[in-house]
C-alpha positions in Angstrom: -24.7 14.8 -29.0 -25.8 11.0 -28.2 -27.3 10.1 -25.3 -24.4 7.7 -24.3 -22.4 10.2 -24.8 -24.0 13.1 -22.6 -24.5 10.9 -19.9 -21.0 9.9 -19.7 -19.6 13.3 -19.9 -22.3 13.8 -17.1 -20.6 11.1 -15.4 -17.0 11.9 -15.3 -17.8 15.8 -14.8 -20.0 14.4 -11.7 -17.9 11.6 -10.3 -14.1 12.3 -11.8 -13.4 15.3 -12.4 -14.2 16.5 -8.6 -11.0 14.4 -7.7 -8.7 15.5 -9.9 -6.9 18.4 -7.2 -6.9 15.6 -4.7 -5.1 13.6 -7.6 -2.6 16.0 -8.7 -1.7 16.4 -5.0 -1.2 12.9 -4.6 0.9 12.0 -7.5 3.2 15.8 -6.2 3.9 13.7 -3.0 4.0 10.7 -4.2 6.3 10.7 -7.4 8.0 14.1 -7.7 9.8 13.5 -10.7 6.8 12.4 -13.2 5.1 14.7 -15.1 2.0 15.2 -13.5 -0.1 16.7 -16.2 0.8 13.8 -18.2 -0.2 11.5 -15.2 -3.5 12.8 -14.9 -4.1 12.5 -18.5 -3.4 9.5 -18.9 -5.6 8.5 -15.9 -8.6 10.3 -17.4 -8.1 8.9 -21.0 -7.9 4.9 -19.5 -11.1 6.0 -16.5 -13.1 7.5 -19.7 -12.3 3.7 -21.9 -12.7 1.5 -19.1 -16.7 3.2 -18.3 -17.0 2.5 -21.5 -16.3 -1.1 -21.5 -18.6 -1.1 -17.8 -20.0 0.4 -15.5 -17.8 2.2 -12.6 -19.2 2.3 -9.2 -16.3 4.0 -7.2 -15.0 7.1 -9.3 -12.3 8.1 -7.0 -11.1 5.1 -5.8 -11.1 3.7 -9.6 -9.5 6.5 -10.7 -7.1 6.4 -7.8 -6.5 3.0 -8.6 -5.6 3.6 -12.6 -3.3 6.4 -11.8 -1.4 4.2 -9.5 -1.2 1.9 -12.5 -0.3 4.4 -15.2 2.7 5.6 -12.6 3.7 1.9 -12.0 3.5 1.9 -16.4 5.9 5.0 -16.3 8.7 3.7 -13.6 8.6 0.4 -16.3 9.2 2.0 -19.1 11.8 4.1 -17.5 13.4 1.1 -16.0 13.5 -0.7 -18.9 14.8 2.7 -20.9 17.8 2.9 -18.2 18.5 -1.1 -18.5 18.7 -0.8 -22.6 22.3 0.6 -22.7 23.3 -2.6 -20.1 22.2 -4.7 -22.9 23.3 -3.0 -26.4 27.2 -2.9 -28.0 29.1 -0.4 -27.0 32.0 0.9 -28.6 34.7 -0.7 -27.3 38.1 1.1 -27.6 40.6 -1.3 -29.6 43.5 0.5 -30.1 43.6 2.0 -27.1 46.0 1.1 -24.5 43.8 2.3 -21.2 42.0 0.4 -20.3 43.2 -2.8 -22.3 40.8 -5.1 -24.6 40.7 -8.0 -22.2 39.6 -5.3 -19.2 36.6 -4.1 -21.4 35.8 -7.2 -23.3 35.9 -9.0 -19.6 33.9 -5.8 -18.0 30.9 -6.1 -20.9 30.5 -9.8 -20.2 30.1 -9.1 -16.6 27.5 -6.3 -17.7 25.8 -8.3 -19.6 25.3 -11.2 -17.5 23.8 -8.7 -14.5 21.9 -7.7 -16.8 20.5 -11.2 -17.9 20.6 -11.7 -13.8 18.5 -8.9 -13.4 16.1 -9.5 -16.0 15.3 -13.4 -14.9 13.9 -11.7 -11.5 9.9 -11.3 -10.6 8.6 -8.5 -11.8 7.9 -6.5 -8.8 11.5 -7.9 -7.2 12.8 -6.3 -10.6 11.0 -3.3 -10.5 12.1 -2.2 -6.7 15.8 -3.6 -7.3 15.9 -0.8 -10.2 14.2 1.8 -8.0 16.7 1.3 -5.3 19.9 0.1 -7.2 19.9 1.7 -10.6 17.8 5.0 -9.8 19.1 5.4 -6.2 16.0 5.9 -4.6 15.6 5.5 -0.7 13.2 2.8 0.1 11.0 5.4 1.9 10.5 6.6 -1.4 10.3 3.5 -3.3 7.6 2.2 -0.4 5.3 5.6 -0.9 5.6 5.4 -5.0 4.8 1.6 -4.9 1.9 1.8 -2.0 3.9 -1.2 -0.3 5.7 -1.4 3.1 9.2 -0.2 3.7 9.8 -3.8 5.0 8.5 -5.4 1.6 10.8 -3.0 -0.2 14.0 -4.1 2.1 12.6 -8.2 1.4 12.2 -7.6 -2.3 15.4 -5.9 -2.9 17.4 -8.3 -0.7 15.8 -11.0 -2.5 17.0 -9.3 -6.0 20.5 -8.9 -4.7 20.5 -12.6 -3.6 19.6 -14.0 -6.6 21.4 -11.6 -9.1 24.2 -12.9 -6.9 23.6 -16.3 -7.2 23.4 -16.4 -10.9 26.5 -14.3 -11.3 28.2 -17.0 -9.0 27.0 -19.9 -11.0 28.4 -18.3 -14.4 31.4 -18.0 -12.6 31.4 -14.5 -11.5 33.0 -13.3 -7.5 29.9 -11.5 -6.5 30.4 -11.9 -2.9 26.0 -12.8 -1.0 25.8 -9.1 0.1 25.8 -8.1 -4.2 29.3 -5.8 -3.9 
């Protein structure tokens, strides 16, 4: 074995490792529905790349840190995997009488162009919108996932409703200010 590489596995057995029940615990509470195992993998695998780039003073609170990030990672990707059927062709029924042409071909606009709404706003706006609109999450949750207030939650998503609503408006759309 190298030197380098005995005293990093001397490292992360010394100053990871240790913290790895407090991490699976936290990401239990704090996001439920990801796969935890995969979570803590993932954490390990970018801690163990990033000591090798530098040095890491704070083992817990860096890998604290890069689990948050690898979680906020996994709610993008599943956002973005839940916004990709907005965006594609659908079938659309032509022969069929119920509902008619017009109804769908006017419905898939409208999808669309919340779609394009959605995906003009800031990123974090975008990601807590999803959370709370698409996914259905309470902002209690979305607040402890996120490490943010439950007031910045309420601002950001009012803020996303706002300004989906304004661009729907401006291409012509009914939206009413309150997004229904």
């Amino acid at each position: 074995m190298e030197p380098h590489e005995s005293e990093s596995s001397r490292w992360f057995a010394r100053e990871v490792q240790p913290h790895e029940a407090a991490l699976r615990a936290f990401l239990h509470r704090s996001f439920p529905a990801a796969d935890v195992d995969d979570l803590v993998q993932e954490s390990f695998f970018r801690i163990w790349r990033a000591k090798d780039r530098s040095p890491i003073r704070a083992g817990k609170g860096f890998l604290f840190a890069v689990a948050r990030n690898a979680v906020r990672d996994l709610i993008r990707r599943r956002a973005t995997a839940a916004a990709i059927p907005v965006t594609e062709t659908a079938r659309m029924p032509v022969l069929e009488e119920e509902p008619g042409v017009p109804d769908v071909v006017s419905r898939r606009q409208e999808l669309d162009l919340l779609a394009e709404a959605i995906r003009s706003l800031p990123e974090r706006c975008r990601e807590v919108f999803l959370m709370r609109k698409v996914q259905g999450l309470s902002q209690k949750e979305i607040a402890a996932r996120l490490g943010i207030s439950e007031n910045t939650v309420e601002t950001l998503v009012a803020k996303g409703v706002r300004r989906c609503g304004e661009q729907l408006r401006s291409r012509g759309l009914g939206a009413s200010p309150h997004g229904r």
